[in-house]
C-alpha positions in Angstrom: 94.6 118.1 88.7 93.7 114.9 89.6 90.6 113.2 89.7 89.5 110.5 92.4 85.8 110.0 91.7 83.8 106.2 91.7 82.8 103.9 94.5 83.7 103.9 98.2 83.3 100.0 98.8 83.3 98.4 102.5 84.4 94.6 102.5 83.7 93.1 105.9 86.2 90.0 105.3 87.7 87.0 108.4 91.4 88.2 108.7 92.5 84.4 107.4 89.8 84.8 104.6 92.1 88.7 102.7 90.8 89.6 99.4 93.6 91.0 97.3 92.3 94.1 95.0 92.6 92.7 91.5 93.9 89.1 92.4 90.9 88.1 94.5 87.2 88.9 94.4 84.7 89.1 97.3 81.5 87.7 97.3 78.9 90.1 95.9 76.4 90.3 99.3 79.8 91.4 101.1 80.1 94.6 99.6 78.1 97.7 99.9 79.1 100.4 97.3 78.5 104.0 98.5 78.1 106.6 95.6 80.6 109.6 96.4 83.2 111.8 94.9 86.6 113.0 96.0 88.6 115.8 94.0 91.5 116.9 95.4 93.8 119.1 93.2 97.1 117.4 94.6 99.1 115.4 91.9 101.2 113.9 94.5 98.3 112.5 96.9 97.7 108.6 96.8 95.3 107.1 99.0 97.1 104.4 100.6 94.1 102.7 102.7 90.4 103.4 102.6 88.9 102.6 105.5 84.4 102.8 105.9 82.7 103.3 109.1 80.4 100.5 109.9 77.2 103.5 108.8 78.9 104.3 105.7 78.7 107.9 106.7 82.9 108.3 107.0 85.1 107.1 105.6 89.2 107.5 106.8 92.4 107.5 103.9 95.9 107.2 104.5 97.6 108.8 101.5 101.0 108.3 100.3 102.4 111.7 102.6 101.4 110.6 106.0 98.5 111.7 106.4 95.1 110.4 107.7 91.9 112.2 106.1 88.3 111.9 107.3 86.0 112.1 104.9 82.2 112.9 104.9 80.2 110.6 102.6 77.1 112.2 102.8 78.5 116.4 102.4 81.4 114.8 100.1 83.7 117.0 102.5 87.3 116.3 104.3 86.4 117.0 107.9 89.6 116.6 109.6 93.5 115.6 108.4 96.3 114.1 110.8 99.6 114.6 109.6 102.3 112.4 110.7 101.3 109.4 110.4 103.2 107.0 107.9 102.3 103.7 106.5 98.8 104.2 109.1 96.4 101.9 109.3 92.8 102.5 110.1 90.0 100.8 111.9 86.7 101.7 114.0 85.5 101.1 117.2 81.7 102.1 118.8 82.0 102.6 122.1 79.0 100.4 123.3 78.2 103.3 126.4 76.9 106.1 124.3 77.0 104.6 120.6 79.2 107.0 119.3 82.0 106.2 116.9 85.5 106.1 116.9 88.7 106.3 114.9 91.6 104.1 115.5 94.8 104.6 113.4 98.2 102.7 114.2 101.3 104.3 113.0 103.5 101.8 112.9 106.6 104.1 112.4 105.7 105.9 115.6 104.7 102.1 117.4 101.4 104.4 118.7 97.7 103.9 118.3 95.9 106.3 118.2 92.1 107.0 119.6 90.0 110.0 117.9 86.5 111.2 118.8 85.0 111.5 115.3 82.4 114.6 115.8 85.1 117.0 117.2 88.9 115.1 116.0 90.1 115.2 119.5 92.9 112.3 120.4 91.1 110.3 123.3 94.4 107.8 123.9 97.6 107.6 122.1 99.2 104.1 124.0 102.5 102.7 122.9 101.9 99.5 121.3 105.2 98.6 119.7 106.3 98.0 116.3 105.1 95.5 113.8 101.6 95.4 114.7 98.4 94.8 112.6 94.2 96.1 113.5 91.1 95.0 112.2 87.5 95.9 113.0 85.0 92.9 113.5 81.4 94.6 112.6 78.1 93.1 114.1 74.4 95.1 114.0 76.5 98.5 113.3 78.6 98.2 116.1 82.2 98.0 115.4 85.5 96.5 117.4 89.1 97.2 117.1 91.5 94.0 117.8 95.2 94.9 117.7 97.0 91.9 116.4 101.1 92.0 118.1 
């Protein structure tokens, strides 16, 4: 059984400005450390990317089996899992209209991104983007935009 228990952290770093986990540090008033558990009894599971909404309220993993799990900070539960999605990697974007959140994973293997209401999972938009791609989330006053990097 395997244990994944600690801190969720959120970095909000400049894409020329990376911090490499264990090579590079980020400044202290960067970082907001969430309190939260995870156990999932899967030996083979390995969370790939964590990825915090701008709230700290959800947080998205891409595990090692192609998956993409939405988590709930708060009731420490997974809410929804996407399978398929290899090598994914996971931003947010606040649609400025209503406020509400969104979920925006690239697969690169499938060259698709991918746009998922958060209270309900449904896929918004799934648009072909091509291979080779990169996102990043830019966050200001809790509000939260996707850039798609070609």
């Amino acid at each position: 059984k395997e244990k994944v228990s600690g801190l969720l952290t959120r970095t909000i770093r400049s894409v020329v400005n990376v911090v490499i986990p264990g090579k590079d540090t980020a400044p202290e008033d960067s970082i907001i450390h969430i309190s939260a558990s995870l156990d999932i009894d899967d030996t083979k599971r390995r969370a790939l990317r964590i990825s915090m909404d701008p709230s700290g309220r959800f947080a998205a993993l891409a595990d090692n089996l192609g998956r993409v799990l939405l988590y709930d900070v708060i009731s420490q539960l997974i809410i929804r899992i996407w399978k398929g999605l290899r090598e994914a990697q996971l931003s947010w974007s606040t649609n400025t209209l209503n406020n509400q959140l969104r979920l925006v994973i690239y697969a690169p293997q499938l060259s698709l991104l991918y746009l998922h209401e958060i209270r309900h999972g449904d896929c918004l938009y799934s648009l072909p983007v091509g291979p080779n791609c990169v996102i990043f989330s830019s966050i200001t006053n809790n509000v939260s935009d996707c850039y798609l990097l070609r």
